[in-house]
C-alpha positions as CSV (number, residue, x, y, z in Angstrom):
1,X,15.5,13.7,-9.1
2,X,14.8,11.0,-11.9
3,X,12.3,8.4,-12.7
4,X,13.4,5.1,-14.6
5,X,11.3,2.5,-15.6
6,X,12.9,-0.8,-15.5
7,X,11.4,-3.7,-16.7
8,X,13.5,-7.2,-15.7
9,X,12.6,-10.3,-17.4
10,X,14.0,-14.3,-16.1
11,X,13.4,-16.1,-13.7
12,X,11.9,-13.3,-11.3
13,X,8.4,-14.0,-10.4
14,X,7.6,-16.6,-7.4
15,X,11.2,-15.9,-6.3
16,X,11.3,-13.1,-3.4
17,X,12.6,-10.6,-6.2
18,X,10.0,-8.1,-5.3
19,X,10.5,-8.0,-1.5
20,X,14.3,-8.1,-2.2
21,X,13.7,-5.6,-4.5
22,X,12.2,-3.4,-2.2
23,X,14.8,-4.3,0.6
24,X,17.6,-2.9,-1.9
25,X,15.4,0.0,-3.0
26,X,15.5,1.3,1.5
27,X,19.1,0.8,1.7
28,X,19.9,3.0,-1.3
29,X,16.7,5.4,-0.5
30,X,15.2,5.1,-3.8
31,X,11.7,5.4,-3.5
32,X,9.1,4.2,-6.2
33,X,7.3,0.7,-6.7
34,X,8.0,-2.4,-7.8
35,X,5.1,-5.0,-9.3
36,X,4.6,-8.4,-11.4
37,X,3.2,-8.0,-14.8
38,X,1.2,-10.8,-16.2
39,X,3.8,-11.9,-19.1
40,X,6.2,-13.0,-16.2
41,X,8.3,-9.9,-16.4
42,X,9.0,-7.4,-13.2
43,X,8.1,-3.6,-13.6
44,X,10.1,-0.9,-11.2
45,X,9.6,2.6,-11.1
46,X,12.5,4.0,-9.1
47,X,12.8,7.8,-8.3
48,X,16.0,9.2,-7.2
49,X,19.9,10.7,-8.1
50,X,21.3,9.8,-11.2
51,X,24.3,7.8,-8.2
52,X,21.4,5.8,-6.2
53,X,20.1,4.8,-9.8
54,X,23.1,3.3,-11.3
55,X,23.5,1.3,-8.6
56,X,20.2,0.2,-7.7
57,X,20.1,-0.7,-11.6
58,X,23.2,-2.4,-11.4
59,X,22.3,-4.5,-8.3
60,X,19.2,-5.4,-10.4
61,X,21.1,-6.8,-13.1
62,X,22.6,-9.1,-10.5
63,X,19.7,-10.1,-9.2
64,X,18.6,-9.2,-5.7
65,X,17.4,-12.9,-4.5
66,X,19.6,-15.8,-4.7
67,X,16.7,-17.7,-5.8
68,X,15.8,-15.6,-9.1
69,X,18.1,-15.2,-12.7
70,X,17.8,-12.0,-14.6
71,X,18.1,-12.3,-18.4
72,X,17.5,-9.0,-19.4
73,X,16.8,-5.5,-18.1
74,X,15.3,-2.6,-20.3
75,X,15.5,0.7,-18.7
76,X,13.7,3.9,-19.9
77,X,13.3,7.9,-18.5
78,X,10.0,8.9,-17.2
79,X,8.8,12.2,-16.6
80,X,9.2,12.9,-12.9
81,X,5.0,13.7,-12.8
82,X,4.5,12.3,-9.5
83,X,7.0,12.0,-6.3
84,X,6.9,8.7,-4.5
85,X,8.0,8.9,-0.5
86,X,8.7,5.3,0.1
87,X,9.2,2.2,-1.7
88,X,6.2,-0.4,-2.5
89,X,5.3,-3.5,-3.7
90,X,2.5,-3.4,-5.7
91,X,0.1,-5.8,-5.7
């Protein structure tokens, strides 16, 4: 089990990323959260294989909503402290 954080900066606030997001997130069972940060940006922390988090990453990059653009992802390893069960929007 890993634990990525991905940060995606665009057009991805006030878009439907998040819920889309979390849609993707249940289909490829990777639990964790997803949540706006105030400088516009999305944060995700996904849990899961090394397989479900190349692909959930790479549907990231092509942006989950129709409605959103993503310029740029960032993706660093977390240490797998805490073990999510499902997949959340934060508020």
């Amino acid at each position: 089990m890993e634990t990525k954080r991905i940060i995606v900066s665009g057009l991805v606030q006030g878009v439907g990323f998040r819920w889309a997001t979390q849609l993707l997130a249940k289909d490829l069972k990777v639990k964790g959260t997803v949540k706006n940060l105030a400088n516009g940006n999305v944060e995700i922390i996904a849990q899961g294989n090394s397989l479900q988090l190349a692909h959930f990453i790479s549907k990231v990059k092509a942006c989950p909503t129709p409605a959103g653009r993503v310029d740029r992802v960032s993706v660093e390893d977390l240490p797998a402290k805490d073990k999510f069960h499902s997949f959340n929007i934060v508020y």
